[in-house]
Every structure is written in C-alpha cells, then in structure tokens.
N, C-alpha and C positions, 0 to 999 in steps of 0.2 A: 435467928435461924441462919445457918449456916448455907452456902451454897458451893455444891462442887463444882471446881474449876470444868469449864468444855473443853474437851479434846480437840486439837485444832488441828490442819491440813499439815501444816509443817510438822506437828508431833507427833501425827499419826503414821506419815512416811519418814520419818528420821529424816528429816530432807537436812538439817544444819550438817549431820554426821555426811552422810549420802554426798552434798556438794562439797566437803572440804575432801575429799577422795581425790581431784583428779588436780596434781601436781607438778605441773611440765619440771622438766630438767635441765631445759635451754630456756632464752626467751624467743625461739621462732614461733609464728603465728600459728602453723597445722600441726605445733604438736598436741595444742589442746582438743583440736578434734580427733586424731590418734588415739588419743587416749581415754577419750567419750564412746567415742563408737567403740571400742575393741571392751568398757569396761558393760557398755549395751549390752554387748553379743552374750558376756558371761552373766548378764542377768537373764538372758533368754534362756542361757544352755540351762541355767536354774529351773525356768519354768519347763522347760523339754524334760527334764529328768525328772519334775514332777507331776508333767502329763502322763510320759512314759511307763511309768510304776504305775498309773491311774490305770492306765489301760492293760497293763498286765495283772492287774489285780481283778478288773471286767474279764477280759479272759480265763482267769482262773476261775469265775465266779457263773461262767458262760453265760454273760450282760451283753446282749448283741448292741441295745440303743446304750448304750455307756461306754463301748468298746468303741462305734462309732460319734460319737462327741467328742472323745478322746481325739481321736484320730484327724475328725476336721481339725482340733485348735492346735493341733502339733503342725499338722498341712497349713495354714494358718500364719504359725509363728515361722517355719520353716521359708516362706513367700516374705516374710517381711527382713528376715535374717539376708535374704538374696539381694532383696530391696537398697539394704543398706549400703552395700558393696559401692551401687549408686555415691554413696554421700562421698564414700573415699575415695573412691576414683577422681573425688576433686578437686584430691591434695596433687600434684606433681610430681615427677622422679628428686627433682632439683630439691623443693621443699622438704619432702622425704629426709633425702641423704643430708639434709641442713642439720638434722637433727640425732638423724640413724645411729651413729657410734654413740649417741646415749644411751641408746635401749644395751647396749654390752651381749650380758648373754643371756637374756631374757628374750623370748620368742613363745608365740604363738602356738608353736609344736608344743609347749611344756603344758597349756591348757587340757586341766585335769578334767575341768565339766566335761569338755566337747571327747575327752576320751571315754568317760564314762555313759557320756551318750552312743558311742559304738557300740561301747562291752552292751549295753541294755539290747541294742538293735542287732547283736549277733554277730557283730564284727570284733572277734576277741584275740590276743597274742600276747604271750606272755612278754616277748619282746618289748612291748607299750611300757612294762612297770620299770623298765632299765631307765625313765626318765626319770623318775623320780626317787631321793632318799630311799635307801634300805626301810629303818624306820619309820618315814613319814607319814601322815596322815594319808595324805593321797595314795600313795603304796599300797600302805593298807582295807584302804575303800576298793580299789580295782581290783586287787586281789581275791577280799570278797566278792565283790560283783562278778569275777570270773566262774567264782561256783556257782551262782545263784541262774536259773533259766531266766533265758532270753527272750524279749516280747514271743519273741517265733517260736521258741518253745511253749510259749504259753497259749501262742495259737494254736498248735497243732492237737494242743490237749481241753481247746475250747470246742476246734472241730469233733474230734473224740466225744466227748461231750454234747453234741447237736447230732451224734448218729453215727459220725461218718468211720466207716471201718481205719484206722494209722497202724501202717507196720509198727509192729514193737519196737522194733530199733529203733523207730526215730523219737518214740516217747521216753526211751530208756538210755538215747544216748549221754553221751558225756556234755555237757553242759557249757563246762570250761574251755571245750572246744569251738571255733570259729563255725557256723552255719556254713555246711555242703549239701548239696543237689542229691536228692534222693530219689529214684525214679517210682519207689514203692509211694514215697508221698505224693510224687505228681499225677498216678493215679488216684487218688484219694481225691485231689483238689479237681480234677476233670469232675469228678463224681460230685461234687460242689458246685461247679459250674454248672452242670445239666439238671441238677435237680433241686436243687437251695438257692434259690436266688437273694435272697433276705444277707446268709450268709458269702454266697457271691458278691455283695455287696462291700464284706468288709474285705477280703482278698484284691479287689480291686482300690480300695482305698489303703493298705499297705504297700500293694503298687504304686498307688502318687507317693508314699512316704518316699520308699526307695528312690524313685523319680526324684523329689523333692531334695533329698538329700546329695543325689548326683549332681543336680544341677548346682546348689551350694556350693561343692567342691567344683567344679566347674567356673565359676562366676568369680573365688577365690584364686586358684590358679591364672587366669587371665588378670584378675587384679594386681598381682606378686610379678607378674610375666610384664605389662605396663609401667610397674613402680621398681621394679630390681634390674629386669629382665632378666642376663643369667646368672648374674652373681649370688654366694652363697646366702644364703638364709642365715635372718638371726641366731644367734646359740649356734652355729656350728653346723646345723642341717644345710640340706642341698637347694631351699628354697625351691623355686618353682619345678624343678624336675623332678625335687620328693613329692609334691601334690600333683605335679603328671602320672606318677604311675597308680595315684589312690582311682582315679577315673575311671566310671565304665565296670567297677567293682560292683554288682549285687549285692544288695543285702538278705536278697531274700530269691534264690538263682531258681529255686522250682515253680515261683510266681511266674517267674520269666520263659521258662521253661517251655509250660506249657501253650504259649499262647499260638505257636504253631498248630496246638493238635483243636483248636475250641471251632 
C-alpha cells in the first residue's frame, strides 16, 4: 500500500520560494528589514484588495453581516499596516541613506496594490496610470478598475436596496470618476441615521475606514519627514511634500459631511 506524501508547513506556504525573495543590494544591516516590511505591506495591500471586492460584492448583494465582517478585517489590517511604521521608524536617516542610492528609481509611489486600493475606495485619476508602462499589466488593471464602481458606489446602491430613497445621479454617475459630495446623498444618509440604525452602523464603520486610511498616510508622511526630511523622494517624486498634500483627503466627503446636521 502506498501512502501519500503529507503536505507540510513549508509547502503549504511556499515559504523556500517566499524567503529567497528578500535580496539586499548592499551589505548594510536595515536594508533587510527595508525590504521585509515594505514587501509585508504589498502582502497586506493583497489582502485589502481582496477584502475590498469581498465587501463590494456584500454590498451588491445587500449582505449587511458580511458587509460588516468585511469591514472590521480591512479596519483590522489597516491598524496593523499603521502599526508597522513602528518597526521602521527604527532604521535611522544615517542607516537609510547607507543604502538609499541602491533603491535607483524604484519607489514606493510606483506601488500598484496600494493604487488599486484607492481606485476600489473611490479615489480615482487618470493621472495615477502615467506611472506605469503604456502596456503593462498594471496599466491595464487600473484602467479597468477605473470603470468598474467603487466600494461607495456599491453602497449607495446597497442603501437603494434597504429602502432608502438615492438621487439618480448618484447611482448613475460616471464611475470612472473620483467620489464628490452630493448634497442629494447626504440627505439620504440623514434618513439612515434617524431611522436604520442596523444600516447606520455600517456608515459609521466606512467612517473608521476613511479614518483608518487617513491616519495611514499620516504615520507614513511623518515616517519619510524623520528618514529624508525634505529631500526628494525615490523615483523622482517630491517625497514628503507629495504625501503632505494626500492628507486630510476624504474618501468618502458626504459621511463627513453630514455629521454636523446628526
């Protein structure tokens, strides 16, 4: 009798493939964690973009306890992504720049996950796909992704869905375009608040998303502001002064909106 081999720990996570990944380019000591953490992050933005779709597929679906599940573990991942900033912050400027002219023109700005995480959360520009190859795969992804509605699109037409009266335009808008503050929605979402609390529930937890992701950018910016101060960012961008003006952006401006009128 023959016996099949057991699946084991290492082969189940490709872990041989997985740890021959991270290859410093110098021999200073933080570039290997440079290059751990930052290739962490794009494993999160993996899991973000596969929450992300999770929950806009609950939304579509008007799945209020799956819309919220979603939502905690992206709120979640978003807390630990902050978290990490920590670990970096405990390389030095000096250790950094030991290293820095190896990275060339490779930067952080070129991360296609964490773009594709805007375009889902409604922060869209066509401007974004000038980073990448004409052809490329990634190109090609966001450009998709530009057509396709946006978590907020998919709320507004979940709310729709639970009763609540949504100006046509905003279910019919262009898609492709960046989320703006619609005062016909923000009646809508009053009328949410006063009388759905089930569904006030998950408005408020888009809320911490947006929060969540503010403070992200937040806790990065101060990272780059520590580690560069004002020197230009890898690849050619303006480093911390390009991630100063993202700040304090909405992602979602008629949540905000309203909380004067509640």
């Amino acid at each position: 009798m023959t016996h099949e081999k057991s699946l084991t720990y290492s082969e189940y996570l490709k872990l041989d493939g997985l740890l021959a990944q991270q290859q410093p380019l110098s021999g200073e000591h933080d570039e290997l964690l440079f290059i751990v953490i930052h290739q962490v992050y794009e494993l999160w933005f993996k899991q973000c973009l596969h929450e992300l779709r999770y929950l806009r597929a609950a939304f579509e679906a008007g799945d209020t306890p799956r819309a919220l599940a979603a939502l905690k573990r992206t709120l979640t991942i978003l807390k630990t992504l902050v978290g990490q900033v920590d670990i970096l912050e405990t390389m030095t400027p000096l250790s950094f720049n030991a290293f820095r002219q190896r990275l060339q023109a490779s930067s952080g700005f070129q991360s296609f996950q964490f773009r594709a995480v805007e375009f889902l959360l409604g922060h869209k520009r066509a401007s974004a796909l000038e980073n990448y190859p004409a052809e490329s795969r990634e190109r090609s992804a966001l450009r998709q992704l530009m057509g396709e509605p946006s978590i907020y699109d998919a709320f507004l037409r979940y709310l729709q869905l639970k009763g609540v009266p949504m100006p046509e335009a905003a279910l019919r808008r262009d898609t492709a375009q960046a989320t703006v503050a619609d005062e016909g929605v923000q009646q809508a979402l009053l009328i949410v608040y006063r009388t759905l609390p089930f569904e006030a529930q998950v408005c408020e937890r888009l809320v911490d998303l947006d929060e969540g992701l503010q403070e992200w950018r937040y806790r990065h910016v101060k990272m780059v502001e520590r580690t560069i101060g004002a020197k230009p960012g890898s690849g050619g961008s303006s480093g911390a002064a390009y991630l100063r003006d993202t700040l304090f952006r909405p992602l979602f401006p008629d949540l905000w909106a309203i909380r004067a009128q509640l």
